[in-house]
N, C-alpha and C positions, 0 to 999 in steps of 0.2 A: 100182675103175673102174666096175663094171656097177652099184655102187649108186649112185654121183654120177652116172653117165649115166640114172640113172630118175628121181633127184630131178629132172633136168634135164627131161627129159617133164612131170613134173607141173608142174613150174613154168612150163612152156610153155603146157598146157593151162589151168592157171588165168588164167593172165595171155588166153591167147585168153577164155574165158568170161566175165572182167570189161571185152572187149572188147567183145561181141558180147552182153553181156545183155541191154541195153538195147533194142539192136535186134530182139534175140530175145521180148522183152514184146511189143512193139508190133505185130508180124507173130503171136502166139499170139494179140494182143487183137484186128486185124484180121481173125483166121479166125475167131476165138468170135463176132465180130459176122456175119461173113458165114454160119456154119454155123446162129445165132440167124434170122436173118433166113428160110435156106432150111428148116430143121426146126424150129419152135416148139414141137413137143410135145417133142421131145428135150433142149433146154433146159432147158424146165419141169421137165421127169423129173430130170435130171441136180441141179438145183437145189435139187429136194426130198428126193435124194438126198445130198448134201452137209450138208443143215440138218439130217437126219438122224443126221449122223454127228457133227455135232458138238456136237447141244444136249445129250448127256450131259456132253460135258466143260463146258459153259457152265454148266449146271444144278450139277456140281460145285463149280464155279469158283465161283457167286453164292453157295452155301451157308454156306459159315464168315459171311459180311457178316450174312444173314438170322439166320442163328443167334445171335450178337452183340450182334445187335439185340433178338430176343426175350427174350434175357438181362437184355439193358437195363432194356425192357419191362417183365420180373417183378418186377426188384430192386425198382423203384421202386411199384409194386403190392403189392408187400409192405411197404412202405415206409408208402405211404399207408394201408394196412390196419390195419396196426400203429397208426397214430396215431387211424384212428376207431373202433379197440375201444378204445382210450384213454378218447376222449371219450365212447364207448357207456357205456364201464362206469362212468364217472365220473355220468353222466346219469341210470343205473339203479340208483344209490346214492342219486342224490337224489330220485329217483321212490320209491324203497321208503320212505324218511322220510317224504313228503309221504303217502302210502298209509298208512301209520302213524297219522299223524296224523290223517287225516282218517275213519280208521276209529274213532277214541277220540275223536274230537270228534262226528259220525253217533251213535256211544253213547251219549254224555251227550246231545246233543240228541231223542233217543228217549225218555232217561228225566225229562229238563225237560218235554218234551211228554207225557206220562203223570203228572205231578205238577202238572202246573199247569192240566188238562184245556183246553188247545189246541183250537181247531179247529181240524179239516186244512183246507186249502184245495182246494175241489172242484178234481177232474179235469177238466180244458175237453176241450170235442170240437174236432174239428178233420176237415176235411179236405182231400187232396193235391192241389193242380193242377200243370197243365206251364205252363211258363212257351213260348207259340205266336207272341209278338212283342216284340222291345224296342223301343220307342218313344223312346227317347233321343235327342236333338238338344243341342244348344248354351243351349236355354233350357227344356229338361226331361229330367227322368230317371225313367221311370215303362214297365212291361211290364203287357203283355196276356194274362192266364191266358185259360185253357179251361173255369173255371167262373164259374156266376152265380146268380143271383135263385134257381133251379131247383133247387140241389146247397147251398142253404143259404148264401150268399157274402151280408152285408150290408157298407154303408159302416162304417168304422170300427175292420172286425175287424185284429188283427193277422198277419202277415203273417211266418211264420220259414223259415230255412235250417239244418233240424239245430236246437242249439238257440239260435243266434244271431238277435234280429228284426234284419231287413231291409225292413222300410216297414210299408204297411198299405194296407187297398182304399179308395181314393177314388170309385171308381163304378163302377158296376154293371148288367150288361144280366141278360136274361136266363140267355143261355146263357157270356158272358164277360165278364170283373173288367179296371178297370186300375189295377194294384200302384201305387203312390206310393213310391220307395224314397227312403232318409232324404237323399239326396243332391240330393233334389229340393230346387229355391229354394223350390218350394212347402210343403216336410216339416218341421214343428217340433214336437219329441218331447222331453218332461221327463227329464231325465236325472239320476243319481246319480254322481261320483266315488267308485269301491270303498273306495278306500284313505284317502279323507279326510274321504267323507261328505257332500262340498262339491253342493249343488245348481244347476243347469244348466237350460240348455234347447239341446239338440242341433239347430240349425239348417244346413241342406243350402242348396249355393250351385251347383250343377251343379257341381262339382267331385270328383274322388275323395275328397276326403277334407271331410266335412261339419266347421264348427267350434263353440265351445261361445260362446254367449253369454248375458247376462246372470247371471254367475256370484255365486253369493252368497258375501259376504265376499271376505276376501283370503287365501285357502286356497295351502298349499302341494301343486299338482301338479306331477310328474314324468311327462317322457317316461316310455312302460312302463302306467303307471295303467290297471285297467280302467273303463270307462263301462258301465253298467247302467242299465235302465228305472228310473225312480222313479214312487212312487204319486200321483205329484201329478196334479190335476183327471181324476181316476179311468180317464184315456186307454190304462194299460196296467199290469198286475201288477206292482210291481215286481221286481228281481234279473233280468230279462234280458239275454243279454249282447248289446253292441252291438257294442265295437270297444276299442279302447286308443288311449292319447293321445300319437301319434304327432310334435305338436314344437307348444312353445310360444316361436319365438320371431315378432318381429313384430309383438307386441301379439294374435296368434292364437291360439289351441289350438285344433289341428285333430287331429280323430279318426280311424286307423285303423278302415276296419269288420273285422269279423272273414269277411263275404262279401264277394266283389267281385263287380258284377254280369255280369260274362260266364261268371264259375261258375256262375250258375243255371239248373236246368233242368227241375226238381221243387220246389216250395215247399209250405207246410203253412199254408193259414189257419184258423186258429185262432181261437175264439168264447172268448173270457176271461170272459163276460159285461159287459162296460164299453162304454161310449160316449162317452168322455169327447172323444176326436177328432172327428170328426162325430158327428153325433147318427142313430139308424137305431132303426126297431122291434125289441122283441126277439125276436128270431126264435129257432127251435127250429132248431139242427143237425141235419140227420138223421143218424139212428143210423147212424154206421160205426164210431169207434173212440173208446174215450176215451184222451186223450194221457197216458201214464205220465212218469217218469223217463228211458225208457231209448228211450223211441219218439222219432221227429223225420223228417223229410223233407227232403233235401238233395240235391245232386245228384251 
């Protein structure tokens, strides 16, 4: 009897509190506004006292998600990893061949030039200016160095990036040059296709990508192809490189350069001796360096 009469209390009491809870919310949320309103520092305390208490369990709670995630993260980083030591080492097998080869081919042409008493081809001088303005608009593509007439700069000389030509000075002040780069409408530079031998003339149309015209014969080129300076009308050494030939359809081949001109920021004019592009006295470089193999100026 005394345990059914106690069940019977609590069953009273609960049935009272799911009576009365509702009402009991709204009279607790009544006083927390009025207690809010009369102590604001109490509140705030109480508040930062609570966020307190519970952003360890919150901070627990987000952990396994984070953790999950960074797992994710890894996998797939390794993943990718995985696939470009693939491709590294695949690329550093074929770099060791081509190193091969071109150290046994360096050889023999060492020993053809000691047999066949070569001349070498003098060392040109050269020196580095900053490129201080680009000048490029809609119906030209040509920058402003910081040297001139002063530091040795004549019309004609050519104009490299590292060891890519990218133009050449069309005029000259004293103290400042301005470049003509091959994309100018103005630029037409005698060109060689590497791989076919096939001769050109590399004509710039304001456009990024200058194309080849008046091509002799009817040559097999391929996108890929490089373009190199040719010794025609003594304008520029030949074997420079310029760019690769980027797509020939549309009745076009248009050339990649190998600089683009917003990369430049240092260039290297260089005295070849020639003047096959404009015509200019031959001036004397002053002595700063002569340009080797390994030297170049880029930016």
């Amino acid at each position: 009897m005394k345990q059914s009469g106690a069940v019977g209390r609590l069953a009273t009491l609960r049935l009272l509190a799911q009576r009365f809870a509702f009402v009991s919310l709204v009279v607790a949320a009544v006083a927390l506004m009025i207690l809010g309103k009369a102590d604001i520092v109490l509140i705030e305390r109480t508040r930062t006292a609570v966020a307190d208490a519970i952003a360890p369990m919150l901070d627990a709670m987000s952990r396994p998600a984070a953790t999950i995630a960074e797992i994710s993260e890894s996998i797939r980083e390794l993943a990718n990893l995985r696939a470009e030591n693939a491709r590294l080492k695949q690329e550093n097998l074929r770099l060791q061949h081509w190193q091969t080869v071109a150290r046994r081919l360096d050889a023999e042409n060492s020993v053809l030039h000691d047999h066949l008493n070569v001349v070498p081809d003098p060392d040109p001088a050269f020196i580095t200016a900053r490129v201080i303005g680009d000048l490029g608009s809609a119906f030209g593509h040509s920058m402003l160095l910081n040297a001139g007439s002063h530091d040795g700069v004549r019309k004609g000389q050519a104009v490299l990036s590292g060891e890519a030509l990218i133009g050449y000075i069309a005029e000259v002040g004293d103290r400042s040059s301005r470049l003509l780069l091959l994309t100018d409408i103005n630029a037409k530079i005698p060109v060689l296709v590497e791989n076919s031998r096939t001769r050109a003339i590399l004509s710039g149309d304001n456009k990024a990508r200058p194309k080849l015209n008046y091509v002799a014969g009817n040559p097999s080129i391929s996108v890929g192809d490089r373009v190199i300076t040719a010794a025609s009308g003594a304008a520029f050494p030949p074997g420079l490189p310029i760019g690769v030939i980027a797509s020939t359809a549309e009745g076009a081949i248009r050339v990649e350069p190998f600089v683009r001109r917003h990369e430049l920021e240092f260039v290297a004019v260089v005295d070849f001796g020639l003047g096959g592009i404009l015509p200019f006295e031959k001036p004397a470089m002053p002595e700063r360096r002569r340009r080797g193999p390994d030297s170049g100026a880029g930016n």
